[in-house]
C-alpha positions in Angstrom: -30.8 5.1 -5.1 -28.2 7.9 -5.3 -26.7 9.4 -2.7 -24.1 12.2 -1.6 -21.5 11.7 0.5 -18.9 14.1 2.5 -15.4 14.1 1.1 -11.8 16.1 1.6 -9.7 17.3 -1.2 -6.1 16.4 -0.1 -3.1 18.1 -1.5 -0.7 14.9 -1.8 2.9 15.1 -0.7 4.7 13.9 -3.8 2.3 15.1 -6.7 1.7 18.6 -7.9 -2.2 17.5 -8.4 -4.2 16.8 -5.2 -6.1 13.9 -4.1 -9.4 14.0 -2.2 -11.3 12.0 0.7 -15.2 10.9 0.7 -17.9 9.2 2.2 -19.6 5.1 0.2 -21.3 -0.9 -1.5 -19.9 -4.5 -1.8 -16.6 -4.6 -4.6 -16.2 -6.3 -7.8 -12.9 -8.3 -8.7 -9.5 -6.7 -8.9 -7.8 -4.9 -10.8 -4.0 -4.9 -8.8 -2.6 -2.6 -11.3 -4.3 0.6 -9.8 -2.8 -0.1 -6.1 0.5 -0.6 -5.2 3.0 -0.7 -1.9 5.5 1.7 -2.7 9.3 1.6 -0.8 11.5 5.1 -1.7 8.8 5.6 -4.5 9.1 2.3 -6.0 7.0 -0.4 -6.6 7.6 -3.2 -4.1 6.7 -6.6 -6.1 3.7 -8.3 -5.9 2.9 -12.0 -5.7 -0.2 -14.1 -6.7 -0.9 -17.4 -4.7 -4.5 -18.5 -4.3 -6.3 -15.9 -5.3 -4.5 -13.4 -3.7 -1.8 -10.8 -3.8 0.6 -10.3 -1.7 3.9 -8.5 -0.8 6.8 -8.6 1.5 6.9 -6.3 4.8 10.2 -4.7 5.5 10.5 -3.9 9.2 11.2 -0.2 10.2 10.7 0.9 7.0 8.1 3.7 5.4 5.8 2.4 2.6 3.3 4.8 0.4 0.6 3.7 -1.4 -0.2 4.3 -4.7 -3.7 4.8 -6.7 -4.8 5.0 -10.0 -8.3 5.8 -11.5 -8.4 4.3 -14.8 -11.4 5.8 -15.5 -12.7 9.0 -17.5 -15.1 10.1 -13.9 -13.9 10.9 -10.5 -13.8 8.1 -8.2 -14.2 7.8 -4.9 -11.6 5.4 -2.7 -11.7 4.0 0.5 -8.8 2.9 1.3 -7.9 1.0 4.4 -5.1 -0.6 6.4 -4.8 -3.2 8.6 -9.0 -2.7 9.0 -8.8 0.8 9.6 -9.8 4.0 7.2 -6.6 5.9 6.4 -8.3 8.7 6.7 -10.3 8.4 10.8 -9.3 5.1 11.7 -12.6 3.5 11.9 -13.8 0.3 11.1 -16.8 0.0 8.4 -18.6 -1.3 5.5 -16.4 0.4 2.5 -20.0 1.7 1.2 -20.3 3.9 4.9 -16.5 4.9 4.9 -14.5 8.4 4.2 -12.8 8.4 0.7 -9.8 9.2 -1.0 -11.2 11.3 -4.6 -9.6 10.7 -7.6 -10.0 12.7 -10.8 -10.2 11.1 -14.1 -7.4 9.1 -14.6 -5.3 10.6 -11.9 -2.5 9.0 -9.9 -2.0 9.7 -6.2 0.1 8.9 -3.3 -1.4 8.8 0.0 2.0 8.0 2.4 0.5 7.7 5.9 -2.7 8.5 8.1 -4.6 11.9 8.0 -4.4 13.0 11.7 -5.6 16.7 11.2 -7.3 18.4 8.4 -3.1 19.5 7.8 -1.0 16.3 8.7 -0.9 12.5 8.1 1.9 10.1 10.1 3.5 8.1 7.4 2.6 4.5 7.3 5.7 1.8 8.7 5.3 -1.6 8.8 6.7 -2.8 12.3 5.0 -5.4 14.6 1.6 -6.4 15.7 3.0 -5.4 19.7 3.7 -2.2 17.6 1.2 -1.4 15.6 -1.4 1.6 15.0 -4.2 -1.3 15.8 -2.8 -2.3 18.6 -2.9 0.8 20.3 -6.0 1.4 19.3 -7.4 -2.4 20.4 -8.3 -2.6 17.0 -6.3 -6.0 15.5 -8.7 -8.2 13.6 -7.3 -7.2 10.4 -3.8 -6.5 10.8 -1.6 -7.6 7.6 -4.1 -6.3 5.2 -4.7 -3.1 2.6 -7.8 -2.9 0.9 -9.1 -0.3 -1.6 -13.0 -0.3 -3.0 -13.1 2.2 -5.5 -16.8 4.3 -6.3 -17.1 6.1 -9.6 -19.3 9.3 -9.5 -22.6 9.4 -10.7 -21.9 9.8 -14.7 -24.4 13.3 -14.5 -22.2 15.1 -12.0 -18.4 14.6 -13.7 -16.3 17.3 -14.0 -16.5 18.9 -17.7 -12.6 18.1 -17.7 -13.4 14.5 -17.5 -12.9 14.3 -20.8 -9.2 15.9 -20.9 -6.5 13.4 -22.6 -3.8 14.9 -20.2 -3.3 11.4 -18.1 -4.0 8.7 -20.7 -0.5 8.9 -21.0 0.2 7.4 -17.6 0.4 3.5 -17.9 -0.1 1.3 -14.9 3.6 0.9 -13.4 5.2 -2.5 -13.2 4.6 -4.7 -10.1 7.7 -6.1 -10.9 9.9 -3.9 -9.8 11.5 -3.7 -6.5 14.2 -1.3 -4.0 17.2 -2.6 -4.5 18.2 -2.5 -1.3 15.4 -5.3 -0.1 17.4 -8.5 -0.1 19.5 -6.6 2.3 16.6 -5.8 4.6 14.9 -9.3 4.3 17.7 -10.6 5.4 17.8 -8.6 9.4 14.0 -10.5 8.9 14.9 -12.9 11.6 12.2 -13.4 14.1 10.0 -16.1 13.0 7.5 -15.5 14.9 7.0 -11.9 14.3 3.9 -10.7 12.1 3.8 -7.8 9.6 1.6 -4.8 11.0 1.6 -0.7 10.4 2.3 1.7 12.8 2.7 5.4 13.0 5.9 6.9 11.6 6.7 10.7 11.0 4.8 13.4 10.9 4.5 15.0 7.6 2.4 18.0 5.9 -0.8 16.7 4.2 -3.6 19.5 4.3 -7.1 18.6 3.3 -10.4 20.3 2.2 -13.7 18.6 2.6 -15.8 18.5 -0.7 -19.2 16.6 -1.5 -19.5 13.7 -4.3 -22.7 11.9 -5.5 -21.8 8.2 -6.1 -22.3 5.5 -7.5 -24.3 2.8 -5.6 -22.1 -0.3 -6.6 -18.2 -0.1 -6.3 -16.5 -0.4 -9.6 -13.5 -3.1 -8.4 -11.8 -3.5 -5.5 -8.0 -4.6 -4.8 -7.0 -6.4 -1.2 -3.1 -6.8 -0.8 -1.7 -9.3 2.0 1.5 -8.1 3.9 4.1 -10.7 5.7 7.6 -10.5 6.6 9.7 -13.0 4.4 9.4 -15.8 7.3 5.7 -16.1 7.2 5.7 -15.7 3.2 8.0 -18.7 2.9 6.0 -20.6 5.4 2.7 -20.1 3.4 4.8 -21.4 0.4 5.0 -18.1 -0.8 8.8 -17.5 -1.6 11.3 -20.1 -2.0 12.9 -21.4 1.5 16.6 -20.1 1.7 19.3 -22.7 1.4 20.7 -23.3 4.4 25.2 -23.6 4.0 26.6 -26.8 5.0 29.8 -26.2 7.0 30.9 -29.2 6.1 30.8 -29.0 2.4 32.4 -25.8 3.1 35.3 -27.2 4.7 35.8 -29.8 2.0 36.4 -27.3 -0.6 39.5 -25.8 1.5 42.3 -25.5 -0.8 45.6 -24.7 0.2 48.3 -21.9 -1.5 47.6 -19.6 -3.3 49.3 -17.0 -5.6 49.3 -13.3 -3.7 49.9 -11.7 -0.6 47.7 -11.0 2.6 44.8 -8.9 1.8 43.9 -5.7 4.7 40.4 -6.2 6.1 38.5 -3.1 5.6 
C-alpha cells in the first residue's frame, strides 16, 4: 500500500542544488559508496571488518555527511546519528521517520542537525559525557550513522528525472583521507574514551516542507561504525602502533659528527 509522507526541501550549505527532508520500511544491503563521513570536505576512509564499515572519530573536529542517489527517481533518506533523526532527534523505525529528499542522481551534504526550519548545529564527534544523546538521555546507539534510503513511487517522478546532468558525478573514493589525521589521531590518547556527536556551530540551513509518495520497501541502506583510533585497534581494526624501545634507541648512539650546533626553532 502507498502512502504519502510530509517532507522539507533544504537548501544545503555547500551545494548550489537543495536537499529535502520526508517522512518512511526495513533496508536492503548496502551500497557504502552513496554515504560518506566527510572531514574539511573530504572523504575520511572507510574500513570493512565483519561485515561492517567503519571509520575513525577525530575528537573536536566537525564532520559532514555526504549522500548520493544513484537513482533516475527522487529518493527519500532518513538519515540518523548516533540513534537519532538529523532532522527532530527522535528515535524510530526508518519507515516512520523525517527524510532527507534527493533528486535523481543528486549529491548532498547535510553538515549538522536541523534545529529550526532556518538553522542546523554542525555535527562534532567528541565524547559519550558530551554528546547530543547524552543530553538528551538518549545513548543506546551512540557510535553509529545509518541511512535507509526510499525511492518515490515511479508514477509521481519529476518529468526531469530523466535529465543526464548528474550521470556525470561518480561515487568519490573512500580511500581518501585529510591529511592532517595522523596528526589528530595521535592527541587520541584516552583509552577509555568512546566516539559520540555533539552539537557544534551554528550554521544557516533553511528548509521548506514538501510531500512525497513512497515506496513501501527501502531501496538499500548503509550503517557506518565510528571509534576513536584506541577502540579501532582494540577491535583489531587498525594495526597496534609500535611502541620505541629506549634501549634500542640508546644503542644506536653514535658519537662525532661533521657540522656545527643546530638553533632549536
Amino acid at each position: 500500500m502507498n502512502r504519502c509522507f510530509a517532507c522539507l526541501i533544504a537548501g544545503a550549505l555547500v551545494l548550489a542544488v537543495a536537499p529535502r527532508i520526508a517522512v518512511s520500511a526495513a533496508p536492503v544491503r548496502q551500497s557504502p559508496a552513496n554515504v560518506e563521513i566527510l572531514l574539511n570536505g573530504v572523504p575520511v576512509q572507510r574500513y570493512a571488518h565483519q561485515g561492517r564499515w567503519y571509520i575513525e572519530a577525530f575528537k573536536g573536529r566537525e564532520y559532514a555527511i555526504r549522500l548520493r542517489n544513484p537513482y533516475p527517481v527522487r529518493v527519500a533518506v532518513a538519515l540518523s546519528v548516533d540513534g537519532l533523526n538529523t532532522i527532530d532527534a527522535r528515535e524510530s523505525t526508518a519507515a516512520d521517520a523525517r527524510k532527507w529528499v534527493l533528486d535523481p542522481y543528486e549529491t548532498v551534504t547535510i553538515s549538522g542537525w536541523q534545529t529550526s526550519r532556518t538553522e542546523a548545529r554542525r555535527f562534532e564527534f567528541t565524547t559519550e559525557a558530551r554528546s547530543y544523546g547524552q543530553a538528551l538521555g538518549k545513548t543506546d546507539n551512540l557510535g553509529l550513522i545509518s541511512a535507509v534510503f526510499f525511492r518515490e513511487q515511479a508514477s509521481k517522478k519529476l518529468d526531469r528525472a530523466e535529465e543526464s546532468r548528474d550521470r556525470q558525478q561518480a561515487a568519490p573514493s573512500a580511500s581518501a583521507a585529510p591529511k592532517d589525521q595522523r596528526a589528530d589521531a595521535a592527541g587520541q590518547k584516552a583509552e577509555n574514551e568512546y566516539a559520540a556527536t555533539g552539537m557544534g556551530r551554528r550554521t544557516e540551513h533553511a528548509v521548506t516542507r514538501v510531500w512525497l509518495d513512497l515506496e513501501d520497501t527501502p531501496a538499500h541502506s548503509v550503517d557506518i561504525r565510528y571509534e576513536f583510533r584506541p577502540q579501532l585497534v582494540r577491535l583489531g581494526i587498525l594495526p597496534a602502533p609500535v611502541a620505541a624501545d629506549p634501549l634500542k634507541r640508546r644503542e644506536g648512539a653514535r658519537g662525532f659528527e661533521d657540522g656545527f650546533c643546530p638553533e632549536p626553532r
